[in-house]
C-alpha positions as CSV (number, residue, x, y, z in Angstrom):
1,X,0.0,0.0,0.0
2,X,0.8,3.6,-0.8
3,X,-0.5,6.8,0.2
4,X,-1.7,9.9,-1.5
5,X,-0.2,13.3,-0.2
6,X,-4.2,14.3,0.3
7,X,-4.7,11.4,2.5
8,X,-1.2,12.3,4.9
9,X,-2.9,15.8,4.9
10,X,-6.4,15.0,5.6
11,X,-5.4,11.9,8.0
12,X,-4.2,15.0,10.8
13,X,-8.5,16.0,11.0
14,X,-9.2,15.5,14.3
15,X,-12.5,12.6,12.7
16,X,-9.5,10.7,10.8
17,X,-6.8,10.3,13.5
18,X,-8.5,7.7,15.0
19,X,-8.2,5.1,12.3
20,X,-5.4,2.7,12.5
21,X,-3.4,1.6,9.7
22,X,-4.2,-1.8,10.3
23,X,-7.9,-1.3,9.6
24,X,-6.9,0.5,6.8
25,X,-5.3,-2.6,6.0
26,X,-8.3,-5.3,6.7
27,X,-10.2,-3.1,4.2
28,X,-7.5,-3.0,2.0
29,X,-6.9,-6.8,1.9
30,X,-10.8,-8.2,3.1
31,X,-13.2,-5.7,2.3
32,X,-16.6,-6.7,2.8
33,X,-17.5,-5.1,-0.6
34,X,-15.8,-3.0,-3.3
35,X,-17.1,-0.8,-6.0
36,X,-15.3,0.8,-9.4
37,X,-16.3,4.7,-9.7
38,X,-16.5,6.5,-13.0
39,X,-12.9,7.7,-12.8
40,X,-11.6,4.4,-11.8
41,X,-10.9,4.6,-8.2
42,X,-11.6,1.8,-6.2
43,X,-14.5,2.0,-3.1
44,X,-14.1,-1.1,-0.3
45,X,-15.4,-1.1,2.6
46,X,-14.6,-2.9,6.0
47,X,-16.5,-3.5,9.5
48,X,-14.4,-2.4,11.8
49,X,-14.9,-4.7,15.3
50,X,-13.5,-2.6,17.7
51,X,-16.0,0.3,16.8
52,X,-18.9,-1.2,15.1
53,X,-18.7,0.8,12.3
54,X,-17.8,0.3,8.4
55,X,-14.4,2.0,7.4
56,X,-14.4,3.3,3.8
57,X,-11.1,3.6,2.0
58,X,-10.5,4.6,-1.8
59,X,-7.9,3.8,-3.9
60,X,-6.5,5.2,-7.0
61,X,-6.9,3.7,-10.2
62,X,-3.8,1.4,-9.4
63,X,-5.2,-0.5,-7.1
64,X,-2.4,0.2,-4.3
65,X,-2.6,3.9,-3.4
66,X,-5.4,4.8,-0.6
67,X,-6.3,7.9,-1.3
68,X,-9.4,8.6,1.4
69,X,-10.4,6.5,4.7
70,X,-13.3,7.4,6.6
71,X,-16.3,5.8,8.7
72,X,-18.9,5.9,6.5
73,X,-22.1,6.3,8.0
74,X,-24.5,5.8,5.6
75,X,-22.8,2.4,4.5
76,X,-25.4,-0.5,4.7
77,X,-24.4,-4.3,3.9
78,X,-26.1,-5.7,1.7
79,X,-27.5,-9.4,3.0
């Protein structure tokens, strides 16, 4: 894995400092579902144990660099 310079910057928010590489990791590695956008960055999504909550990261079109992690709220699994 690889990181954006947006994601160093926006990873210092006070909302984003609380998520641990290695989660970053489990969604990176076992997401629970992935998505393609338009531009070709990647969407997967992980549920995070520890805090009940699904952790969004997005990748760039390489597949390798995260480029945005955040709790997504309005994330519902599909059954």
């Amino acid at each position: 894995m690889k990181f954006t310079h947006y994601f160093t910057f926006t990873r210092e928010r006070p909302d984003r400092k609380e998520i641990r590489v290695e989660w970053i990791e489990q969604a990176f590695h076992f997401p629970v579902k992935e998505e393609i956008q338009n531009d070709g960055r990647i969407r997967r999504w992980a549920k995070i144990e520890e805090n009940q909550k699904f952790l969004r990261i997005v990748l760039l079109d390489d597949g390798i660099t995260v480029h945005n992690a955040f709790f997504d709220r309005s994330f519902k699994p599909e059954d």
